[in-house]
N, C-alpha and C positions, 0 to 999 in steps of 0.2 A: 461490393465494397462496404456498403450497411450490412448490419445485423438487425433484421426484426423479430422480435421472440414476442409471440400471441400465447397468450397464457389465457387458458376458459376453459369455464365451467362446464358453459353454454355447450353441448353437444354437434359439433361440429360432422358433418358426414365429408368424405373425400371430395368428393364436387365441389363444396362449400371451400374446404382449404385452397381446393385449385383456383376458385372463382377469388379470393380474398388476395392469395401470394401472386397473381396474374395482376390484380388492378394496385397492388400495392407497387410490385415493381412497374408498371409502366406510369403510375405515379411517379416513383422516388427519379426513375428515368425521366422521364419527361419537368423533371425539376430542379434536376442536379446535370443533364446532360451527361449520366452515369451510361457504362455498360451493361445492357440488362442481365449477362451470363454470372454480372458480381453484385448480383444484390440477392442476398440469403436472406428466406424466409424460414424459421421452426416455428413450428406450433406443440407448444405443451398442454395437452389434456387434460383436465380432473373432471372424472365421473360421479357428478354429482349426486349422493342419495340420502333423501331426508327423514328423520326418525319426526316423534311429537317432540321432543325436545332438541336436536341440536341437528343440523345440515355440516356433513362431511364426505370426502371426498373418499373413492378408493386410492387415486394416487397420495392423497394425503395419508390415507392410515398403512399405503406403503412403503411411503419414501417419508414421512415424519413430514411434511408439506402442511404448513399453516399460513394462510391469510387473516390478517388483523386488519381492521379500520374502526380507527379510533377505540381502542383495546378489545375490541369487538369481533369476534372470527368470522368471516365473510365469505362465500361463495362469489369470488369474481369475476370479470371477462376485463385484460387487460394489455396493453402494446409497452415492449419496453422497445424502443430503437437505439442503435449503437450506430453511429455516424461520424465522420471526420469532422474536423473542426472547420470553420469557413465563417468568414467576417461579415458581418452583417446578415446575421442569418435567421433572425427575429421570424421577420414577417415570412420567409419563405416557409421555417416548420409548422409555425401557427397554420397557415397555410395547408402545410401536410397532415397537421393533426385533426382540424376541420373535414379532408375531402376523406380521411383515412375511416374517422367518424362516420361519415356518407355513407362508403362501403362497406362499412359491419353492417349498419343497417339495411341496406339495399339487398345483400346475401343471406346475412342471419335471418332478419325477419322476414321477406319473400319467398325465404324456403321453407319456413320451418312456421308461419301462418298460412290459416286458409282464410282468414277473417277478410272482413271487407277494406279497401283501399284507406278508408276512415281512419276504421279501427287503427292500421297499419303503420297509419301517417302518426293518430294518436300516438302507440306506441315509441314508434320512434322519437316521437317529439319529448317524450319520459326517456329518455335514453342515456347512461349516466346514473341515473337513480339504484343504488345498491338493491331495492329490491324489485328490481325488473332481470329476471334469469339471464335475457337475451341481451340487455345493454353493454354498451362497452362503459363500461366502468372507468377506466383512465387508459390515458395515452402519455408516456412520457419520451421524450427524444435528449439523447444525449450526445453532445459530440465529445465524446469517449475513448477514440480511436485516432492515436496517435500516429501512431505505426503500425505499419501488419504487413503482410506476404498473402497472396491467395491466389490460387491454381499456381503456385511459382512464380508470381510476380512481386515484387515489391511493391505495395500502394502508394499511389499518386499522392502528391497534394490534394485537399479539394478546391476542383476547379480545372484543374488541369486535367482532367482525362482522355481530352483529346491531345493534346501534345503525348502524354503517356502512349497513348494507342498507336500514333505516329511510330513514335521512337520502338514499339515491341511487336509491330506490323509482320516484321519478318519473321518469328519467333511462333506470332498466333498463326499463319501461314503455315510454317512449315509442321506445326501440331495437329492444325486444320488435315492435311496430308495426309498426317500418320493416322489420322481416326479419331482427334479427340473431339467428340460432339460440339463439347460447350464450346472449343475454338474454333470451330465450323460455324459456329451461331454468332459470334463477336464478329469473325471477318465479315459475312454476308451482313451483318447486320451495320459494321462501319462502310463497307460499300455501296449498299440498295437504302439506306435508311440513312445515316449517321447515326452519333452515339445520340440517348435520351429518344430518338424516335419513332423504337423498335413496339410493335403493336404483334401482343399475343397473345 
């Protein structure tokens, strides 16, 4: 039901995406009491290649892709979220954008250092700073998502996901049946789990 779009520089390998959209949804899950089969991760890449004068991107010089901060063209790593709206919802994203923080770091840099545990902490703790390759640079969350439909459903309120699951029980069932994966994964997962606390 969210949208996270990861935008970086930072050279991400396959493992790395799985390990980030894996601890991302059972965050936003374990926070929202969301279905884990409706929370969409993209990751958009820019391949970053540095000349003595200016750092730019292949996706940049193919799709016309520029990063500015503070009139300044930048090499970033960054989270935009697209999330339903829900009252009082301050401290829950602060919340999400802190552990979300956690998890670049814990993936990016233990993959992708060999230095010492120090070093590692060091870096992280620089983390944010435009010129560290690997930091996440910003996180923004928006509750942007008025309305929508996904896999054929109408979206919930936020909040109500579990009444939604109730009332479309028979529907994810009978898709479950036919073969469709992801409603194979929602039913067992509001069965043996409940919704938000599916571990994957």
């Amino acid at each position: 039901m969210p949208l996270y779009e990861i935008h970086h520089s930072a050279h991400l390998v396959p493992h790395q995406q799985t390990a980030i959209a894996q601890a991302f949804t059972e965050l936003h899950c374990s926070t929202f009491s969301a279905p884990s089969s409706f929370v969409n991760i993209v990751f958009h890449p820019y391949a970053t290649t540095t000349t003595t004068t200016t750092t730019t991107t292949t996706a940049e010089a193919s799709l016309g892709r520029a990063i500015y901060v503070g009139g300044v063209k930048q090499a970033t790593n960054y989270i935009i979220g697209h999330l339903r709206p829900r009252a009082n919802s301050v401290e829950a994203l602060n919340g999400i954008v802190r552990e979300m923080t956690r998890i670049w770091n814990r993936v990016v840099r233990s993959s992708s250092s060999s230095s010492s545990s120090t070093a590692a902490a060091a870096a992280a703790a620089a983390s944010g700073r435009l010129d560290d390759p690997l930091g996440l640079h910003n996180v923004f969350l928006m509750e942007d998502i008025a309305a929508g439909a996904e896999q054929g459903f109408i979206l919930p309120v936020a909040g109500k996901d579990g009444e939604w699951a109730a009332e479309n029980m028979g529907e994810f069932e009978r898709r479950a049946e036919d073969g469709d994966e992801s409603m194979s994964m929602l039913v067992e997962e509001c069965r043996k789990t409940g919704l938000g606390k599916a571990k994957l």
